[in-house]
DRENNU-982897 format. One line per 4 residues: their letters; for each residue x, y, z of C-alpha. Coordinates in pm, whole numbers, plus 50000, padded with zeros to 5 digits. Example, Ala and Ser with C-alpha at 12.3 -4.5 7.8 and 13.67 -1.06 7.14 Angstrom:
AS) 51230/49550/50780 ~ 51367/49894/50714
! end
This chain:
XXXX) 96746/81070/02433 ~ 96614/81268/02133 ~ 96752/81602/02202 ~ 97118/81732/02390
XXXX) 97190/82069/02417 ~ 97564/82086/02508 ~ 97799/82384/02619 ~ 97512/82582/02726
XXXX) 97549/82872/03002 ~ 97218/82767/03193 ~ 96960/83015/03376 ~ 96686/82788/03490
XXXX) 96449/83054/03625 ~ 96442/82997/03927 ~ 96671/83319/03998 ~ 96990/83089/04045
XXXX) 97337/83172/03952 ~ 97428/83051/03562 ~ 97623/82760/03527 ~ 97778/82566/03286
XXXX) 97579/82270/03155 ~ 97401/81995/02934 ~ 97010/81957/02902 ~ 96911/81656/02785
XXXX) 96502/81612/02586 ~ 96348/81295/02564 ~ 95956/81272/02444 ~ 95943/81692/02439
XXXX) 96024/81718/02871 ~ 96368/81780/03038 ~ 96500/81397/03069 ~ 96852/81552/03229
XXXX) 97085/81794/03342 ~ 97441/81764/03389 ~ 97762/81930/03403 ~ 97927/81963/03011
XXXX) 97992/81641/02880 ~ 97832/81445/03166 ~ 97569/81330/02966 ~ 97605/81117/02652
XXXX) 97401/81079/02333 ~ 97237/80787/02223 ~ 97203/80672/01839 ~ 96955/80914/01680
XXXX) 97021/81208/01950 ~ 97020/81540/01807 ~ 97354/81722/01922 ~ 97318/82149/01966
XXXX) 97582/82284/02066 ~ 97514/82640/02283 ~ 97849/82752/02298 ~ 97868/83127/02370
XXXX) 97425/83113/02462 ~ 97248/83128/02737 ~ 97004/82858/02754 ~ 96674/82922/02957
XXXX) 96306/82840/03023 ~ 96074/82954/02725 ~ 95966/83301/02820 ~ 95570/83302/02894
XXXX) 95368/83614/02827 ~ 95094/83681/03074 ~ 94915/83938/02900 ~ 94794/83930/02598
XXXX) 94493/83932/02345 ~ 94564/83670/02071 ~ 94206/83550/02164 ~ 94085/83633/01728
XXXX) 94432/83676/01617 ~ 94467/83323/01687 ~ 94200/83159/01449 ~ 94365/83290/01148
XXXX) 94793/83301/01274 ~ 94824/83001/01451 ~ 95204/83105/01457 ~ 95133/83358/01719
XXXX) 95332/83641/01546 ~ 95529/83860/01650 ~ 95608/83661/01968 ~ 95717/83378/01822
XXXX) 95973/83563/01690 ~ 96105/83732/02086 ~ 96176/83382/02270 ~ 95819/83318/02356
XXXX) 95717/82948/02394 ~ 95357/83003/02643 ~ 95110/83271/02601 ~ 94801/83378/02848
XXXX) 94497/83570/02645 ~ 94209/83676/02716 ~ 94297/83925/02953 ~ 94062/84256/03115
XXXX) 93764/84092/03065 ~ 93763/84075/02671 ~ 93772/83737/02449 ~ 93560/83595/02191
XXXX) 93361/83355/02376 ~ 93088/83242/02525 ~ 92930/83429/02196 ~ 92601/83356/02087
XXXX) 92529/83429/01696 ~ 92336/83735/01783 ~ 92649/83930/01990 ~ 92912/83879/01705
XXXX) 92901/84227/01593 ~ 92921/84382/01946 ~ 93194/84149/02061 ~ 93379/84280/01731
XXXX) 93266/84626/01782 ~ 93391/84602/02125 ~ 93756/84498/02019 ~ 93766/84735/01778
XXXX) 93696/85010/02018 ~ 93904/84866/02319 ~ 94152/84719/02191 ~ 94235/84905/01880
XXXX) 94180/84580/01669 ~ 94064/84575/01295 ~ 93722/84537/01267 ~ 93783/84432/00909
XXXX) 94031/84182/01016 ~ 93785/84030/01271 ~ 93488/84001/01032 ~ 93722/83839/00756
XXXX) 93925/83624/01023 ~ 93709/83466/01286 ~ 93585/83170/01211 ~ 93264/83111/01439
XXXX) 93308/82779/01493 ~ 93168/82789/01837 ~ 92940/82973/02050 ~ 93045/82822/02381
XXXX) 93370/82890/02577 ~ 93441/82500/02597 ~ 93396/82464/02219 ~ 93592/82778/02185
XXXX) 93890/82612/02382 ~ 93845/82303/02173 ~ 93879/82493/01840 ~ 94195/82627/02029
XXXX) 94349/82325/02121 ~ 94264/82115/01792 ~ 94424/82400/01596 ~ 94794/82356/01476
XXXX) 94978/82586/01722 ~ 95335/82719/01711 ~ 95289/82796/02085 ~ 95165/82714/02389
XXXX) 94834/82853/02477 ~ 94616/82959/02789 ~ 94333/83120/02851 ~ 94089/83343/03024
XXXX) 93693/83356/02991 ~ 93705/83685/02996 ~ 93375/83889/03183 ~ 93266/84126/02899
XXXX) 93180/83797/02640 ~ 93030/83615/02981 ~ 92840/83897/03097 ~ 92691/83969/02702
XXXX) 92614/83583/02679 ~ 92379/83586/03030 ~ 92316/83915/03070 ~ 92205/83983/02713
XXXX) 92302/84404/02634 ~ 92124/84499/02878 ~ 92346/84726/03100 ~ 92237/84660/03428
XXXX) 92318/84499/03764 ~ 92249/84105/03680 ~ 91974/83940/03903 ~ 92103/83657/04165
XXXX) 91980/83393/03912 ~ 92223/83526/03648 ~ 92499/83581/03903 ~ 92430/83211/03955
XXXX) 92471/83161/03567 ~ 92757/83295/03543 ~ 92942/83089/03793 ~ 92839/82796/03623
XXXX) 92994/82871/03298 ~ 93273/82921/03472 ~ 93258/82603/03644 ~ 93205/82467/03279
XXXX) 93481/82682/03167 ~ 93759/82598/03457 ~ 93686/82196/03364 ~ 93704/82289/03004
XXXX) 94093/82394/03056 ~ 94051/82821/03074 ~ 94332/82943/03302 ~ 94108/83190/03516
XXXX) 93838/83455/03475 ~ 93936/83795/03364 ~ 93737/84137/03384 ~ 93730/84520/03342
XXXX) 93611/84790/03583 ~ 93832/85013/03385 ~ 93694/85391/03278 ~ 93852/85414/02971
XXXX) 93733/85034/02845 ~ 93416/85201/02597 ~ 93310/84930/02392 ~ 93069/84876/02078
XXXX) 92923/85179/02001 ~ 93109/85406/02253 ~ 92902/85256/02567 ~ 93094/85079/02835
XXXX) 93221/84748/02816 ~ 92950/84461/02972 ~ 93214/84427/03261 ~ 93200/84759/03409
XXXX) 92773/84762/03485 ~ 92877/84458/03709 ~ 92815/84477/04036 ~ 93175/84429/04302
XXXX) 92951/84115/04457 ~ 92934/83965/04138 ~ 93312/83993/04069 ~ 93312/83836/04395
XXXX) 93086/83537/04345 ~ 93278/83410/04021 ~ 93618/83422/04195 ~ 93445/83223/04478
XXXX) 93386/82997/04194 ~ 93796/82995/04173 ~ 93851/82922/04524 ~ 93588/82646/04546
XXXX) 93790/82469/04254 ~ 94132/82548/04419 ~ 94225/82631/04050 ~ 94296/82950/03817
XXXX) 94420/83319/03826 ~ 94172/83643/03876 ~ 94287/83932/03678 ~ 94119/84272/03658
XXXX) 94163/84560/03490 ~ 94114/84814/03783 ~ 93827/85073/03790 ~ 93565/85222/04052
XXXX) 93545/84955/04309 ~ 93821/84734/04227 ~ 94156/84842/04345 ~ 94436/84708/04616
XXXX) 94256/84665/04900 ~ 93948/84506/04704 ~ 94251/84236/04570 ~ 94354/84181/04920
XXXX) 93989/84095/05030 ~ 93962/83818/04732 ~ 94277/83703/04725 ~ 94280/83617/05091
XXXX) 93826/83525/05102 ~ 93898/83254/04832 ~ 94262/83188/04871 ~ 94367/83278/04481
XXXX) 94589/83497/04315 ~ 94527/83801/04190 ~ 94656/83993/03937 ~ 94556/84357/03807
XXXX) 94652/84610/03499 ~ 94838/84831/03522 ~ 95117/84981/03726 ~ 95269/85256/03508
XXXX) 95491/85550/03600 ~ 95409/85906/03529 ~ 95553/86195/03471 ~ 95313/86409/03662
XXXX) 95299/86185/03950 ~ 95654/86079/04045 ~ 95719/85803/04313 ~ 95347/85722/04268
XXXX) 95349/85330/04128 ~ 95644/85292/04387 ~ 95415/85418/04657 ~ 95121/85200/04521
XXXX) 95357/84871/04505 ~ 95435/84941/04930 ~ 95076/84956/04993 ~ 94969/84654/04820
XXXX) 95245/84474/05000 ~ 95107/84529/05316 ~ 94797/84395/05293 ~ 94782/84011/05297
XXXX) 94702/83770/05042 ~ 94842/83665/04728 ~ 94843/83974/04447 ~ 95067/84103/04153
XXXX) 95061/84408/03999 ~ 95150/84430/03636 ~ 95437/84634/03507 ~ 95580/84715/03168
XXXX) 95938/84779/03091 ~ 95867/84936/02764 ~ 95704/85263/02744 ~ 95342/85251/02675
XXXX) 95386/85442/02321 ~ 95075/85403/02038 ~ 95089/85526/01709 ~ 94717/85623/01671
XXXX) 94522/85794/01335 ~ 94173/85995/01450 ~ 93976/85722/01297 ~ 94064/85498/01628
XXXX) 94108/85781/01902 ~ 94120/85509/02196 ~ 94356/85677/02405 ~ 94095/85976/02490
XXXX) 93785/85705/02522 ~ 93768/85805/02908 ~ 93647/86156/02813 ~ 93253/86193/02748
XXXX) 93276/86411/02413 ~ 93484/86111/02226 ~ 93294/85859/02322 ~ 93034/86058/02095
XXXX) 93379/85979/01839 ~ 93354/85610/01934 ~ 92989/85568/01936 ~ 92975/85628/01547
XXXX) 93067/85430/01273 ~ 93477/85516/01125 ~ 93375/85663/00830 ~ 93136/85905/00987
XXXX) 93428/86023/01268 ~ 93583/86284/01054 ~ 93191/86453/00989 ~ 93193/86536/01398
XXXX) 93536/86624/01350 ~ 93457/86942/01158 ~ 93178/87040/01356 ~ 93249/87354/01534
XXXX) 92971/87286/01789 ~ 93138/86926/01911 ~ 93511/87078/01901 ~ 93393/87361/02139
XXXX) 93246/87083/02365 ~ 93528/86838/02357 ~ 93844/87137/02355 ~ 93831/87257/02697
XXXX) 93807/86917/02825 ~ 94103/86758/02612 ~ 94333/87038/02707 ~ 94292/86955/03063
XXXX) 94296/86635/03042 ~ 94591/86613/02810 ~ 94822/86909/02938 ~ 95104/86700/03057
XXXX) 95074/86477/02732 ~ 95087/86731/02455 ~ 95485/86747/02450 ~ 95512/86373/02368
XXXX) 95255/86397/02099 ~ 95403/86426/01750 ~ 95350/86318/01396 ~ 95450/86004/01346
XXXX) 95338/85875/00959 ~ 95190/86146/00717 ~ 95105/86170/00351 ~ 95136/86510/00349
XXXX) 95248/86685/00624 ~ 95645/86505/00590 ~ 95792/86850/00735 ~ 95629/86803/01085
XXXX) 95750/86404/01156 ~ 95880/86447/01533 ~ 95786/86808/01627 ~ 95578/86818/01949
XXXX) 95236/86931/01905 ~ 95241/87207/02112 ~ 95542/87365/02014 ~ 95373/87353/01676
XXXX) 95056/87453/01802 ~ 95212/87767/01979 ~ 95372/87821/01652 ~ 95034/87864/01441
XXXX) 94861/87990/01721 ~ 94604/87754/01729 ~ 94594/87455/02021 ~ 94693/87098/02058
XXXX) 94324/86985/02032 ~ 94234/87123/01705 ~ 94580/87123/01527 ~ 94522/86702/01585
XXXX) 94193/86725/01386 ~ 94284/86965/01117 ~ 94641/86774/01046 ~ 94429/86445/01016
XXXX) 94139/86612/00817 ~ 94382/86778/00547 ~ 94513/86435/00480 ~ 94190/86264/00464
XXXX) 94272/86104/00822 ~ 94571/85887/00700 ~ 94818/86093/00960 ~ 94937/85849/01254
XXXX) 95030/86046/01579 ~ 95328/85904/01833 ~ 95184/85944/02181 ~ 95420/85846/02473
XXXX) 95157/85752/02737 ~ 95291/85646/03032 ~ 95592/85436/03168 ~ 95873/85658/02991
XXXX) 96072/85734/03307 ~ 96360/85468/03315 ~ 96496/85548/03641 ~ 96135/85464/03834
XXXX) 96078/85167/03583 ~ 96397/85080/03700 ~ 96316/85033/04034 ~ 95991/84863/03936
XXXX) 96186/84602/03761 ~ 96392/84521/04043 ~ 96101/84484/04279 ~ 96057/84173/04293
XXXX) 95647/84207/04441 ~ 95562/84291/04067 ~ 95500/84103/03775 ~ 95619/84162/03463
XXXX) 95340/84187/03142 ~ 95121/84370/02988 ~ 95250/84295/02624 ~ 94932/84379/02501
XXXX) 95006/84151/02201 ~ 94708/84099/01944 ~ 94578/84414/02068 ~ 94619/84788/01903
XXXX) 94805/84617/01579 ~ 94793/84940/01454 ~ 94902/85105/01725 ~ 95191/84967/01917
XXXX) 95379/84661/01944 ~ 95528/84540/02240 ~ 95539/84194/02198 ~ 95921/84218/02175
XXXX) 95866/84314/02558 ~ 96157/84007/02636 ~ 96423/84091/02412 ~ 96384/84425/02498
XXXX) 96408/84347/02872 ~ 96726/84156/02759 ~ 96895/84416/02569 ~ 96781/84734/02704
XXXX) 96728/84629/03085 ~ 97011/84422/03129 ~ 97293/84475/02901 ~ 97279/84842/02795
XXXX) 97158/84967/03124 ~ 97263/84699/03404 ~ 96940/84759/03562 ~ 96888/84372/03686
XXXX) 97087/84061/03640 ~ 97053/83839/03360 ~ 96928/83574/03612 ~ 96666/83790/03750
XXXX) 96526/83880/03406 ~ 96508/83529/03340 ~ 96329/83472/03626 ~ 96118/83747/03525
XXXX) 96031/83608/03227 ~ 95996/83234/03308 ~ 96016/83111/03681 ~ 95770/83423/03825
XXXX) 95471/83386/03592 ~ 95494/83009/03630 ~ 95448/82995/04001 ~ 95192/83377/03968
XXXX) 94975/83180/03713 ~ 95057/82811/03858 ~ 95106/82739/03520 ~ 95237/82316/03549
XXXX) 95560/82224/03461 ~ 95653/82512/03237 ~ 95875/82800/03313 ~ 96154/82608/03474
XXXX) 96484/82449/03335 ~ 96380/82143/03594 ~ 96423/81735/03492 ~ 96063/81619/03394
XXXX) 95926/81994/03280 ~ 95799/82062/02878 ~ 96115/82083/02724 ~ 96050/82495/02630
XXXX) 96344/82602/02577 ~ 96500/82917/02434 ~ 96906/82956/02395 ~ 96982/83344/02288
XXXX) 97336/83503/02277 ~ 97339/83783/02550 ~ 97591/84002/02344 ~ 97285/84067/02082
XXXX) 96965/84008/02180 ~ 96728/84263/02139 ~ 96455/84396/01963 ~ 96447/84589/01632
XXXX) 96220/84929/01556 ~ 95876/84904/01484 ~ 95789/84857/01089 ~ 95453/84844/00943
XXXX) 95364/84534/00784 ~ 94994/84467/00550 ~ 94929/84093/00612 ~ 94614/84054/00834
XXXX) 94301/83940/00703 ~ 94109/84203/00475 ~ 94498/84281/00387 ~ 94458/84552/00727
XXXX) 94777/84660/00883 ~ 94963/84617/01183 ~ 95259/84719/01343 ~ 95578/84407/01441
XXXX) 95871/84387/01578 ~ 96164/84165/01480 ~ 96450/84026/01727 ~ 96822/84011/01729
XXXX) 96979/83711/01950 ~ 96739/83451/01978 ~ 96912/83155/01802 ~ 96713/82847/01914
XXXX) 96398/82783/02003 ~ 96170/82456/02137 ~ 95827/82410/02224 ~ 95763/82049/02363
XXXX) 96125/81974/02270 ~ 96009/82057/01912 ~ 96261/82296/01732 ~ 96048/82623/01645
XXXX) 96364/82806/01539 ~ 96734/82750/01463 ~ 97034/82910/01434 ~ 96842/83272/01381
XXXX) 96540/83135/01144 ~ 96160/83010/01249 ~ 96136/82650/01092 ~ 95877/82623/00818
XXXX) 95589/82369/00890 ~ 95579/82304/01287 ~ 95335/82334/01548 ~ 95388/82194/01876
XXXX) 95211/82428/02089 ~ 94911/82280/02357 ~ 94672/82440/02598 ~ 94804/82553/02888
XX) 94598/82425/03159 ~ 94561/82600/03537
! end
């Protein structure tokens, strides 16, 4: 016995009552569990004692885009830091390989644009190591991890690799392509294929992602791919073509699970993600929608306007180069085209916009736009632009986006035909964080507003993605599992306000999170973190295999 965890209040994840109990760890999987001071420590055991924690399964993240990130923080930060011992990237279709030499630039441009990621950071941090997805996941899995690790091949880097930039239906011998590198893929150890059919996904150089000129068949044909391996996860990003009863058709044709982004509430259609859950339910086959429990809130400057990508006069913005944004911002001719459009678009958003970070406009932190719009008789639309052009684009706006109803997300939460993700972390660093998506579950969810049982957002958390993603012997207090472990003390978890933080590559920014309440952490019975503080100089983590 290497490892025994005494005194612990236990929540496998499996949704069962906590108990009182002992874990034992011997070579980094669960050797034992037993009642408190049933089991007994051999010479050289490590004794924890858990008095006062809960001890659970590792939480797993399902969503999120540490697929560059990665290559440079190994550590996995800020996740690391919220309980996480298993994370899933390469989600809506996006990912860094297959990439051959020649599609660098737009697979960077296309992050950048998408998912609010640094193109500075990306150029400085990736390492091209590999051009193929298999010697992509054997970079990953040779690195020194802090975490676990799965992955997508997501269909934008696929697509760009057979397809070329041409945007286009692919021919039948590409289709056929395709499905071979995702054969090759699949034995290589991805976790599933991802894509995008999503309107607001415009990529490098404002045009739409590779993803979205596919054709529904071709979606099709690679997840036959899945069912003819009896292996992996679909998940889409929905769009034209691709919505609940498309998921149903799949799931059920190829006998996989599906998975799709995102279920939000919103304020100016109440009841509707509620409605959208029944109707999904059914219709046979095996499918999760994705829910949040934090609201989807970005702090965004005008040089990265992602959240109005779907409209056509900003993906004019996105099509040209940063520095060269605030040029078309001043042009009278564009801001007559793009005003009419953005105020329609935008009219139940504009009383959750504010300023958020400002060099020089410190008076107007936290007043709604269009209350100060009113005021200086001028609209939403252009009082954005001239804020950010009077301080030489450096002012960051708070936009509340969706999901900021807690009552509906509520009842979301406790539904338990949804799955919870969309973390998002690795993606719009600048922007957001909601890797602390756990600990905020924890705290806010559970303890401040009783919304579900500690047991159930355990299960959340652990025991539902592992049997959503069959993800093997993780996500389970269970004798014989990875010993992935987290013990927290219910009384404090949580997660602490967003701060600003300059230590990507390039020395770019990003936005983190930090934790209260997670004491102890292991990843393959490997301590991570102890009594409060990540230990120095570890990295357990493996790929996470479907």
């Amino acid at each position: 016995m290497d490892l025994l965890l005494g005194n612990a209040t236990l929540i496998d994840g499996t949704g069962s009552p906590a108990r009182a109990a002992d874990v034992a760890v011997t070579g980094g999987r669960i050797e034992a569990i037993g009642v408190p001071g049933s089991l007994v420590p051999t010479d050289g055991t490590e004794v924890v004692d858990l008095a006062g924690l809960v001890l659970a399964p590792g939480f797993i993240d399902i969503h999120t885009h540490y697929d560059a990130q990665i290559l440079w923080d190994p550590n996995l930060t800020p996740s690391n830091w919220h309980g996480v011992t298993s994370v899933i990237m390469g989600n809506c279709g996006f990912g860094v390989a297959p990439t051959r030499p020649e599609h660098r630039d737009t697979i960077i441009r296309t992050l950048e644009n998408v998912e609010g990621m640094s193109a500075e950071a990306l150029e400085v941090g990736i390492d091209w190591c590999f051009e193929t997805y298999p010697e992509y996941l054997a970079a990953i899995e040779a690195l020194p991890k802090r975490l676990n690790v799965g992955a997508f091949i997501g269909h934008s880097p696929l697509r760009l690799f057979t397809v070329g930039g041409d945007e286009r239906a692919a021919t039948p011998e590409e289709v056929e392509q395709m499905c071979d590198l995702v054969r090759e893929a699949m034995a290589a150890g991805a976790i599933g294929f991802s894509t995008s059919r999503q309107p607001a996904h415009q990529g490098a150089f404002g045009r739409p992602v590779p993803s979205r000129f596919a054709e529904v068949d071709e979606v099709a044909a690679i997840a036959g791919v899945l069912g003819e391996l009896g292996a992996g996860v679909l998940q889409v990003s929905i769009g034209p073509g691709l919505f609940i009863d498309q998921f149903s058709e799949l799931a059920v044709r190829y006998g996989i699970p599906v998975t799709w982004t995102a279920l939000v509430t919103r304020a100016d259609k109440p009841g509707a993600a509620l409605r959208t859950v029944e109707r999904g339910a059914a219709l046979p086959g095996e499918v999760y929608p994705q829910i949040a429990c934090r609201p989807i809130v970005m702090q965004i400057g005008m040089a990265d306007p992602i959240p109005f990508a779907e409209l056509d006069e900003w993906k004019e913005v996105l099509a040209l180069p940063r520095e060269e944004r605030a040029d078309l911002y001043r042009d009278q001719a564009w801001r007559d085209r793009a005003r009419p459009a953005t105020l329609e678009a935008w009219s139940q958003r504009w009383p959750k916009v504010s300023v958020e970070e400002t060099g020089t406009h410190g008076e107007l932190v936290g007043v709604p736009l269009d209350a100060l719009a009113a005021e200086r008789g001028t609209t939403p639309f252009d009082l954005l632009l001239d804020l950010a052009l009077s301080d030489d684009m450096a002012t960051r706006y708070r936009i509340v986006l969706e999901n900021d109803g807690d009552d509906e997300v509520a009842e979301l939460l406790a539904d338990k035909r949804t799955l919870l993700g969309l973390s998002d972390a690795g993606a719009h660093a600048t922007q957001l964080c909601d890797a602390c998506y756990s600990t905020h579950l924890l705290g806010h969810w559970v303890r401040e507003r009783g919304a579900l049982s500690l047991e159930d957002a355990v299960w959340r958390l652990t025991g539902h993605p592992h049997q959503a993603f069959r993800i093997p012997e993780r996500g389970l207090v269970q004798a014989g599992f990875h010993a992935d472990l987290v013990a927290f003390d219910p009384a404090t978890v949580g997660a602490l306000p967003v701060e600003r933080v300059h230590d990507q590559p390039g020395g770019t920014d990003r936005l983190v999170v930090r934790s209260t309440g997670i004491e102890h952490v292991w990843v393959n019975g490997t301590a991570v973190r102890t009594d409060g503080t990540d230990v120095d100089d570890v990295a357990p983590g493996r790929l996470v295999r479907s």
